[in-house]
C-alpha positions as CSV (number, residue, x, y, z in Angstrom):
1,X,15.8,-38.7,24.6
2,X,15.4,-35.0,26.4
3,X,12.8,-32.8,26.2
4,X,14.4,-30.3,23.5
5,X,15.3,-34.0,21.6
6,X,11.6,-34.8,21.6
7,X,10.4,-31.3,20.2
8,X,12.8,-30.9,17.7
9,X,12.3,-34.4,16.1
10,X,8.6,-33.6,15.8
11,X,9.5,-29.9,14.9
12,X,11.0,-31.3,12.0
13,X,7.6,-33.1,10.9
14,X,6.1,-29.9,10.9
15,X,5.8,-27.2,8.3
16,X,6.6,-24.4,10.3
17,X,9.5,-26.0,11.7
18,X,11.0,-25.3,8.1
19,X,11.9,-21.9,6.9
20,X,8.3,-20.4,6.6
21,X,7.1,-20.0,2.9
22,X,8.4,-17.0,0.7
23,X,4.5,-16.8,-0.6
24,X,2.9,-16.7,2.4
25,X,5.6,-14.2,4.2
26,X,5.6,-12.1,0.6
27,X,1.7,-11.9,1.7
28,X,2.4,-10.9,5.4
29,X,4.9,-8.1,4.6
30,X,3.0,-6.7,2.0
31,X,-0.1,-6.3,4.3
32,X,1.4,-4.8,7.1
33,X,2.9,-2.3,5.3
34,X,0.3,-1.7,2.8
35,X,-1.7,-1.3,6.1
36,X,0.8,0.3,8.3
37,X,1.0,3.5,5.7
38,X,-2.2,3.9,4.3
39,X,-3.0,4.4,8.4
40,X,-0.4,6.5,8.7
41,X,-1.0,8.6,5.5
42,X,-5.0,9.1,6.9
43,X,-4.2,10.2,10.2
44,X,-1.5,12.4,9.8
45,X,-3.3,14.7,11.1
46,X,-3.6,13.4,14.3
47,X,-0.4,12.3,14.5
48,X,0.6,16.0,14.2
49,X,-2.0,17.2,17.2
50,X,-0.2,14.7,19.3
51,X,3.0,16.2,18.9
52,X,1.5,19.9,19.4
53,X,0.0,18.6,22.5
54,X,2.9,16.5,23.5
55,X,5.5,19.9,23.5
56,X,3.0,21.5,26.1
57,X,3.2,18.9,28.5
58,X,6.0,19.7,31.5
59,X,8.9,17.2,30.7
60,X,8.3,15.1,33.7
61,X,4.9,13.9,33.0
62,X,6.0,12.9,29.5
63,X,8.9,11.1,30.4
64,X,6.9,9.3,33.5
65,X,4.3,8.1,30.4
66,X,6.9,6.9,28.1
67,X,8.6,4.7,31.2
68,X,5.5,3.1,31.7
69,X,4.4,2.5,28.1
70,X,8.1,0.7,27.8
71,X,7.3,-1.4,31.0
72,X,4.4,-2.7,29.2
73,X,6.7,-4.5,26.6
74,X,9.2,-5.8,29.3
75,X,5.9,-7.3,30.3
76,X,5.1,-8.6,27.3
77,X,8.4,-10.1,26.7
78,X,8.8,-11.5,29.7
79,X,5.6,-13.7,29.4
80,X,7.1,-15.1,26.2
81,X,10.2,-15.4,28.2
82,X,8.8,-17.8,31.2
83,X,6.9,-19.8,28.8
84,X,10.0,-20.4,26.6
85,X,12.0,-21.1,30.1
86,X,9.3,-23.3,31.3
87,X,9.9,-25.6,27.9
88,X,13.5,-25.5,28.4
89,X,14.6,-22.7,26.0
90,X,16.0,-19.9,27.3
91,X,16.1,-16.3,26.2
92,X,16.9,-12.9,27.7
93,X,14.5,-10.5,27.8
94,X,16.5,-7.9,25.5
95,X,16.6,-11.0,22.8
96,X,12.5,-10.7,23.1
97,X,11.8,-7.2,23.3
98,X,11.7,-6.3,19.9
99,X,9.2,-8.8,19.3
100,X,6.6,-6.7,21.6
101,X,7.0,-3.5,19.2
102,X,6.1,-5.9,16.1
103,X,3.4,-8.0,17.4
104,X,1.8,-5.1,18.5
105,X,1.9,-3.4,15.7
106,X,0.8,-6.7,13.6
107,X,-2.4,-7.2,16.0
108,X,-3.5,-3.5,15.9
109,X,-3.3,-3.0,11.9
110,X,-5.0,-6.6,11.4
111,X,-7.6,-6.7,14.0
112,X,-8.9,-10.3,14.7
113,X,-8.6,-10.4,18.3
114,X,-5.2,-10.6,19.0
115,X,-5.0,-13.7,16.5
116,X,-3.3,-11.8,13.5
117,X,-0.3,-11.8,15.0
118,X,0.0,-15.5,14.8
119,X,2.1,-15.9,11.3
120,X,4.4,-13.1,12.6
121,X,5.2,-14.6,16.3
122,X,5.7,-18.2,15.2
123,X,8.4,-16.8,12.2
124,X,9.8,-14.7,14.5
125,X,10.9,-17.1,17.6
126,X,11.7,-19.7,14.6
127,X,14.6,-17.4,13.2
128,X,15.6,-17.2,17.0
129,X,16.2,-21.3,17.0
130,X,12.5,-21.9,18.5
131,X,10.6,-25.0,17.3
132,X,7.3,-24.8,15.9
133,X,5.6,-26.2,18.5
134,X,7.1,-24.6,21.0
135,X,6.4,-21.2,19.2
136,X,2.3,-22.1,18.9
137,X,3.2,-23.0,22.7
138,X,4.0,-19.1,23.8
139,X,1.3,-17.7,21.7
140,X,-1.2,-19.7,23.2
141,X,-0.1,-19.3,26.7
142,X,0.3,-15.9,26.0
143,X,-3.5,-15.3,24.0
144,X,-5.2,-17.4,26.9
145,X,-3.5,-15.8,29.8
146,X,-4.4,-12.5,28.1
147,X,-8.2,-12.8,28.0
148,X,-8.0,-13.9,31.6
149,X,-6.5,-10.8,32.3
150,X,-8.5,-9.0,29.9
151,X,-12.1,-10.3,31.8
152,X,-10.7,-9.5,34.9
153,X,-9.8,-6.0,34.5
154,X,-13.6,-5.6,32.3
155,X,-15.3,-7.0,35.2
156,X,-13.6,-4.8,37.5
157,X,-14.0,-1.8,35.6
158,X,-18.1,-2.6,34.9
159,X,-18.1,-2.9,38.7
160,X,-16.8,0.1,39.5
161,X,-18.8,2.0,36.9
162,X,-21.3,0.2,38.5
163,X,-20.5,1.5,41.9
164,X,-20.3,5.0,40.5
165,X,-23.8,4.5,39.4
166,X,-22.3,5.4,36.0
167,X,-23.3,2.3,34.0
168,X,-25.5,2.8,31.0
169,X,-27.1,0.2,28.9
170,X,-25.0,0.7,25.7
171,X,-21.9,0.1,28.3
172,X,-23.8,-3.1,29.5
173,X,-24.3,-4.3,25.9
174,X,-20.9,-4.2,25.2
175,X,-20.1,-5.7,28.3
176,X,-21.8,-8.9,27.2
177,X,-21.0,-8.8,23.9
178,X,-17.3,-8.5,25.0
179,X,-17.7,-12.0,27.3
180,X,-18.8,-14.2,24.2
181,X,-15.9,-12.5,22.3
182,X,-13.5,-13.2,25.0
183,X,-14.8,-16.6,26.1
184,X,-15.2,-17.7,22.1
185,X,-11.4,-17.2,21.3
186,X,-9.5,-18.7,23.4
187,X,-12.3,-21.6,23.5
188,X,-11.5,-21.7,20.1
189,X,-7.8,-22.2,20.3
190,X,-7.9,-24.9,23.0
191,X,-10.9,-26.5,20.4
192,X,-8.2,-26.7,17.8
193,X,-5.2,-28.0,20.5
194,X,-7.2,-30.6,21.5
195,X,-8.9,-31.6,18.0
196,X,-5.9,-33.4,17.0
197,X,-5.8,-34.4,13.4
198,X,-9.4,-34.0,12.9
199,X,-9.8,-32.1,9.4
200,X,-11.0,-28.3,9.9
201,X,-13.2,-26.9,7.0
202,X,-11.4,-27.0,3.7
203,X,-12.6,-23.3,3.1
204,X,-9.9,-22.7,6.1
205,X,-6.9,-24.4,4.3
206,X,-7.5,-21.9,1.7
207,X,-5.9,-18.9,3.3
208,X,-2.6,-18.3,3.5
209,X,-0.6,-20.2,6.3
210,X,-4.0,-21.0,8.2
211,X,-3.3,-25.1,7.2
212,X,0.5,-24.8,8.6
213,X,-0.9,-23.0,11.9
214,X,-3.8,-25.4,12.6
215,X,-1.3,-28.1,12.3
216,X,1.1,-26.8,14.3
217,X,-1.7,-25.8,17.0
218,X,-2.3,-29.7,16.9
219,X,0.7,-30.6,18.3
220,X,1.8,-28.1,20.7
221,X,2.6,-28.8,24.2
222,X,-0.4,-29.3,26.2
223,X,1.6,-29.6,29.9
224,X,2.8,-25.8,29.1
225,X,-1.0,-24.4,29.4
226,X,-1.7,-26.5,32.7
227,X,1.2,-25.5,34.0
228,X,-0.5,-23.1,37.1
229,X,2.8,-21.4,38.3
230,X,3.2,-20.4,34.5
231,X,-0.4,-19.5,33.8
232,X,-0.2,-17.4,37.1
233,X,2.8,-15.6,36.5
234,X,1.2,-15.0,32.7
235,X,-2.3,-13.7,34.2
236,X,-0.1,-11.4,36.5
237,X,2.0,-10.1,34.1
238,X,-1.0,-9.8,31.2
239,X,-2.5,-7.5,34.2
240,X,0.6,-5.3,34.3
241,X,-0.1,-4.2,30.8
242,X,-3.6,-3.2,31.4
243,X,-2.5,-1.2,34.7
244,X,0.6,0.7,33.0
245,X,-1.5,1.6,30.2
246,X,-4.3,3.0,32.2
247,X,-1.5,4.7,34.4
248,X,-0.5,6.4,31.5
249,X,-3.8,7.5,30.8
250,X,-4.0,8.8,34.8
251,X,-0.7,10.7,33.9
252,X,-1.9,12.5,31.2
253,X,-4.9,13.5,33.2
254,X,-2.5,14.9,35.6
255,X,-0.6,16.7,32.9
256,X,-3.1,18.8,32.0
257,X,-4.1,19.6,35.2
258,X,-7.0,17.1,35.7
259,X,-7.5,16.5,39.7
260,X,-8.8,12.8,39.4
261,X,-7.8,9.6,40.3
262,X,-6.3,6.1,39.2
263,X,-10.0,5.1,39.3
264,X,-11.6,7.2,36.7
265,X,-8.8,6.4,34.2
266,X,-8.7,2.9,34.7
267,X,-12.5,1.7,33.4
268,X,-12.1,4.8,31.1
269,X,-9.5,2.8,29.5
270,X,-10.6,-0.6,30.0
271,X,-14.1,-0.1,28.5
272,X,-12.1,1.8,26.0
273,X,-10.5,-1.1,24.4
274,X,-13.2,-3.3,24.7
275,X,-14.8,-1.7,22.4
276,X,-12.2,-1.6,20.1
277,X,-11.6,-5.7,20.4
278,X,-14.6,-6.1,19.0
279,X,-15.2,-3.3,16.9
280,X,-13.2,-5.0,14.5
281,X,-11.9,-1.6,13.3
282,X,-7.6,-1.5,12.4
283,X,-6.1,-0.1,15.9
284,X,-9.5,0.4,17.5
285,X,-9.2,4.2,15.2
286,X,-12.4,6.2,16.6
287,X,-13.6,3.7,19.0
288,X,-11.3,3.8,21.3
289,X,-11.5,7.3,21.3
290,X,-15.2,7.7,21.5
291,X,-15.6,5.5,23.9
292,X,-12.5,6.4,26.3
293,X,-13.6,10.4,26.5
294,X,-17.5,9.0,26.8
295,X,-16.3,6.9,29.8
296,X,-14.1,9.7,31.0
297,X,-17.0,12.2,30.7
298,X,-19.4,9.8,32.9
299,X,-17.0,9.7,35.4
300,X,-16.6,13.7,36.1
301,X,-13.9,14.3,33.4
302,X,-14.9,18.2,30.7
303,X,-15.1,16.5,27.8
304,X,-12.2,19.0,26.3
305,X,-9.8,17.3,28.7
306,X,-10.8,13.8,28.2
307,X,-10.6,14.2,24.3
308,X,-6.9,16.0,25.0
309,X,-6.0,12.6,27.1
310,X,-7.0,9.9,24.8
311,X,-5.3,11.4,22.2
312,X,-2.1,12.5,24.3
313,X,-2.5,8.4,25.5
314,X,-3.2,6.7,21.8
315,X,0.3,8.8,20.6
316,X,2.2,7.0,23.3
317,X,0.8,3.9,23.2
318,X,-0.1,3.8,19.2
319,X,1.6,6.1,17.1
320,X,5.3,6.6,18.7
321,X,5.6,2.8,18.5
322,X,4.5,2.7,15.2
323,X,7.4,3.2,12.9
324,X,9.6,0.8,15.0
325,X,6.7,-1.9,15.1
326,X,6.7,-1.4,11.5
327,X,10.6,-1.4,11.1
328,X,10.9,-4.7,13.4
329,X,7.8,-6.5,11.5
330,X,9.5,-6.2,8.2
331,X,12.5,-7.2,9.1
332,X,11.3,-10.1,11.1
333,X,8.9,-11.5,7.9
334,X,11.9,-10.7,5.6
């Protein structure tokens, strides 16, 4: 029997193999739009400065941002891509991309540390023909591989704040409390993929989809994580993302006439979303911020331009792929 013969027959013991639930989907949809517009609705507002701010910028620079910000997604997709290829299913890129609008959209307005996107990924590559397992497969691959590449840019960036003899002890704090987060999760995931049919806690089973997920976690396939050439080429890619984003932070610097370099936007942004990981705050709103023109302001930056920036970078990488993360969610969980 082949590989694909193998996965199917056990996808079809599985309850995500099926058509997902209308209840549990019902739940999803409602969320992330309930979600989605009440965010919308209460920062209107800064939504609206973006835009002023975004008509000042020379046409060039703007353009330059947005070719980065959709490089990040090709990233993203691409990931999903090799790991599906690596199982035998194969994809293009273009048949994936949407996917990177939705999920981010999904993780920012439910914020659990990347996990919240879970439901939505696995129904998602299961309307595209994908097995259950294989689908818990990618997101795993694609969660652990992403807090690798998450540590490894914090580390650099505490080391180079470090080195500009800009670390405080708040940023240190955060720093550790962002290795426990980071080491917990994915601990936690590989817990539950190696746990077998060992029964979680009952008060789990309760929420919606949480019993079809851990199951399907159970039996995903365990050669796809050890699998260094794919775990490699994830970790490189996951890094990508980090380093186009915090290049689109540099170009905004530059847009409004900011004389600085890669490396005062890059642990500016990095410490930046740490605290928003585990802020636990929808789309890191305020955190991010605070922390990004604090950062920024450490490092040499007025604190007029730094605040212009960060919000010049969160409408590019936040609120322009809103509406089509929200469009491409629905009609994935429909």
């Amino acid at each position: 029997m082949s590989k694909m013969s193998k996965n199917e027959s056990l996808a079809n013991r599985l309850p995500l193999a099926q058509k997902p639930h209308y209840g549990v989907r019902a739940w999803l949809v409602g969320l992330l739009l309930l979600l989605g517009f009440i965010v919308l609705a209460a920062n209107l507002g800064e939504v609206e400065h973006f835009i002023a701010l975004a008509r000042q910028l020379q046409p060039v620079w703007l353009v330059t941002a947005v070719f980065a910000q959709i490089l990040t997604y090709f990233c993203a997709a691409a990931i999903w891509q090799q790991t599906l290829r690596h199982a035998g299913v194969t994809y293009s890129l273009w048949q994936l991309l949407p996917l990177g609008f939705a999920k981010l959209f999904s993780d920012q307005a439910l914020p659990s540390g990347g996990l919240s996107g879970t439901a939505f990924f696995v129904t998602a590559l299961n309307r595209r023909g994908v097995d259950a397992p294989l689908c818990m497969a990618a997101l795993l691959v694609s969660l652990i591989t992403y807090y690798i590449a998450f540590l490894l840019v914090a580390l650099t960036s505490l080391a180079l704040l470090w080195f500009r003899h800009a670390i405080q002890l708040w940023i240190v704090g955060v720093g550790v409390l962002f290795c426990l987060v980071v080491v917990a999760i994915p601990g936690g995931l590989l817990w539950l993929h190696r746990a077998g049919n060992r029964q979680p806690p009952q008060i789990l089973l309760r929420l919606p989809g949480v019993s079809q997920t851990l199951q399907a976690f159970t039996h995903t396939p365990g050669h796809l994580v050890l699998d260094r050439k794919l775990m490699q080429t994830a970790v490189f890619l996951q890094l990508a993302i980090f380093l186009l984003d915090s290049v689109t932070l540099w170009i905004m610097l530059l847009a409004i006439g900011q004389d600085t370099t890669f490396l005062v936007a890059f642990p500016s942004f990095v410490v930046g979303a740490m605290v928003s990981l585990i802020g636990l705050i929808p789309m890191g709103l305020g955190t991010f911020e605070a922390t990004c023109v604090a950062i920024l302001h450490l490092l040499g930056t007025p604190v007029e331009a730094a605040l212009t920036a960060t919000l010049l970078l969160r409408g590019l990488t936040l609120w322009l792929p809103m509406l089509p993360g929200l469009w491409y969610a629905r009609r994935e969980l429909n």
